[in-house]
C-alpha positions as CSV (number, residue, x, y, z in Angstrom):
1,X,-59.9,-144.0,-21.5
2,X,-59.8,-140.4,-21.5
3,X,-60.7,-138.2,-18.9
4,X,-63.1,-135.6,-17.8
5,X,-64.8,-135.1,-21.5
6,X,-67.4,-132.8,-21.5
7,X,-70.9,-133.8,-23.3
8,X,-70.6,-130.5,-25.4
9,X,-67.3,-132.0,-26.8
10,X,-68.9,-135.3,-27.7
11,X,-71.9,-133.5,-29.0
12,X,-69.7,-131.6,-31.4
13,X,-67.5,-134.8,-32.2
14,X,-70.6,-137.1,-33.0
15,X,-72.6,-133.9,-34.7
16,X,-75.5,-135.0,-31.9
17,X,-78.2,-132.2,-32.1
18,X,-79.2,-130.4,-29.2
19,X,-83.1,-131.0,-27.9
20,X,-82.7,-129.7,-24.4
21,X,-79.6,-128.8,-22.3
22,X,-79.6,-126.6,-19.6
23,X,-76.4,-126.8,-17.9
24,X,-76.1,-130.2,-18.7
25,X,-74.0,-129.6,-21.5
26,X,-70.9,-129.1,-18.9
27,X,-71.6,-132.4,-17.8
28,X,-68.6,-135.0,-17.5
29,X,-69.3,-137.9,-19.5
30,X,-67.9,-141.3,-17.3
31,X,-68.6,-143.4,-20.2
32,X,-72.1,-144.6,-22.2
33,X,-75.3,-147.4,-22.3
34,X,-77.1,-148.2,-24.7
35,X,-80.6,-150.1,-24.1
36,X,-84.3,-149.2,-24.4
37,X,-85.4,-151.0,-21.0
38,X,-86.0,-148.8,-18.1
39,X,-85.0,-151.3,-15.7
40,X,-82.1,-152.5,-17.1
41,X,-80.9,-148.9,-17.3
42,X,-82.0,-148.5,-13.7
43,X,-80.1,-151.8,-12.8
44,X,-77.1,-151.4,-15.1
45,X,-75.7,-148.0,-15.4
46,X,-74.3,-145.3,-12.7
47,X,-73.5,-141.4,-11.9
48,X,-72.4,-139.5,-15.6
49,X,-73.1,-142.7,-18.0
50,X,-74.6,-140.8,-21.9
51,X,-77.3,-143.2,-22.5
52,X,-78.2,-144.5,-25.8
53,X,-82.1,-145.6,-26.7
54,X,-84.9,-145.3,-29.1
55,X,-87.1,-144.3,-26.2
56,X,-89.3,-141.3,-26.6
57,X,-91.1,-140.8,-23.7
58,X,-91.2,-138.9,-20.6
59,X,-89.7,-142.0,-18.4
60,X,-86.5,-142.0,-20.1
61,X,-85.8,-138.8,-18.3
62,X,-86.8,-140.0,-15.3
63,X,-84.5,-142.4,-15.3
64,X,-81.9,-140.3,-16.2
65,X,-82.8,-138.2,-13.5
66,X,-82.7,-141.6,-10.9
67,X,-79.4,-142.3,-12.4
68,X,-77.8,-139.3,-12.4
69,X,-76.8,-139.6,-16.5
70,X,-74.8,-137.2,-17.9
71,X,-77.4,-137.2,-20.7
72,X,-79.6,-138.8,-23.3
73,X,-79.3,-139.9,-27.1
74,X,-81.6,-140.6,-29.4
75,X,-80.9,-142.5,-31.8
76,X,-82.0,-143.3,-35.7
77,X,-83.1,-139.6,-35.5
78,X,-85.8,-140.3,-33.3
79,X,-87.9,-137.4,-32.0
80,X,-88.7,-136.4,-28.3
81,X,-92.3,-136.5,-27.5
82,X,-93.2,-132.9,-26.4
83,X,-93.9,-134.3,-22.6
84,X,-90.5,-135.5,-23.1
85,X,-88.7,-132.7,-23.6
86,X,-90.9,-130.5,-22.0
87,X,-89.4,-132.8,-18.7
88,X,-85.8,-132.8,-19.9
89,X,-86.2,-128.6,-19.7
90,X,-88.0,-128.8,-16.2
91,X,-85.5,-131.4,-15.4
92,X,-82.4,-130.2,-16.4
93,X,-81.6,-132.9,-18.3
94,X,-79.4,-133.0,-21.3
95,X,-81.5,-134.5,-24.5
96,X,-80.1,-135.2,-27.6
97,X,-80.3,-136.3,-31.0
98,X,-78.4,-138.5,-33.6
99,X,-78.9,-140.0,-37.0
100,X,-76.9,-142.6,-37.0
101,X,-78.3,-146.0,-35.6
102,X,-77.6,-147.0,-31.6
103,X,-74.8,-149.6,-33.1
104,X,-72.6,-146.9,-35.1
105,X,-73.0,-144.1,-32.2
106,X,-71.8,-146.8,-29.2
107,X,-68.8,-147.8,-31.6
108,X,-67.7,-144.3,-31.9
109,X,-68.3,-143.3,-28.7
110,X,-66.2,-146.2,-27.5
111,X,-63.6,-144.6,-30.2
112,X,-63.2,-141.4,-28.5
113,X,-61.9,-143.3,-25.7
114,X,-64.8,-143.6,-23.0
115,X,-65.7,-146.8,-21.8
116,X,-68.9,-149.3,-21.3
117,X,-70.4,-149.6,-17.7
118,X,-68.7,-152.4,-16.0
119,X,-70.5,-154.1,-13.0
């Protein structure tokens, strides 16, 4: 596992693109989730988890915000609603987007070395 990687580092690494950021970019990314169920992200991950989803709405970042998360993918290229980012910007919450599908972007952020959420 490594250690105290930034989410700018992984965003560069896995080319995510940037929807919102703040100062969450400086975030230290613990490890990552991926699951589209509010309450199972609620119940399952912790403090500096990147989560992985095809959720597009405004309760995805408050969530994030619940959980402490050092951010949020979206995956398949999927779009923030404009609610949605407008509260990742209020929110300070880091909001991001990839191409590739929720499979392919866990596997390789696995590969750069940072783990799953263990109970």
């Amino acid at each position: 596992m490594r250690d105290k990687v930034k989410l700018r580092q992984i965003a560069r690494e896995l080319e995510l693109e940037v929807r919102a950021a703040g100062d969450g970019l400086e975030a230290e990314v613990q490890g990552g989730y991926s699951g589209d169920l509010i309450s199972d992200v609620l119940a399952n991950t912790r403090q500096g988890v990147l989560w992985i989803t095809h959720q597009r709405h405004p309760n995805t970042v408050a969530a994030a915000v619940l959980r402490e998360l050092a951010g949020i993918v979206l995956a398949n290229g999927r779009e923030p609603e404009e609610d949605t980012l407008r509260k990742a910007r209020e929110e300070n919450v880091a909001l991001l987007v990839s191409g590739l599908q929720a499979y392919e972007l866990a596997g390789r952020l696995f590969g750069l070395g940072l783990p799953g959420v263990k109970k």
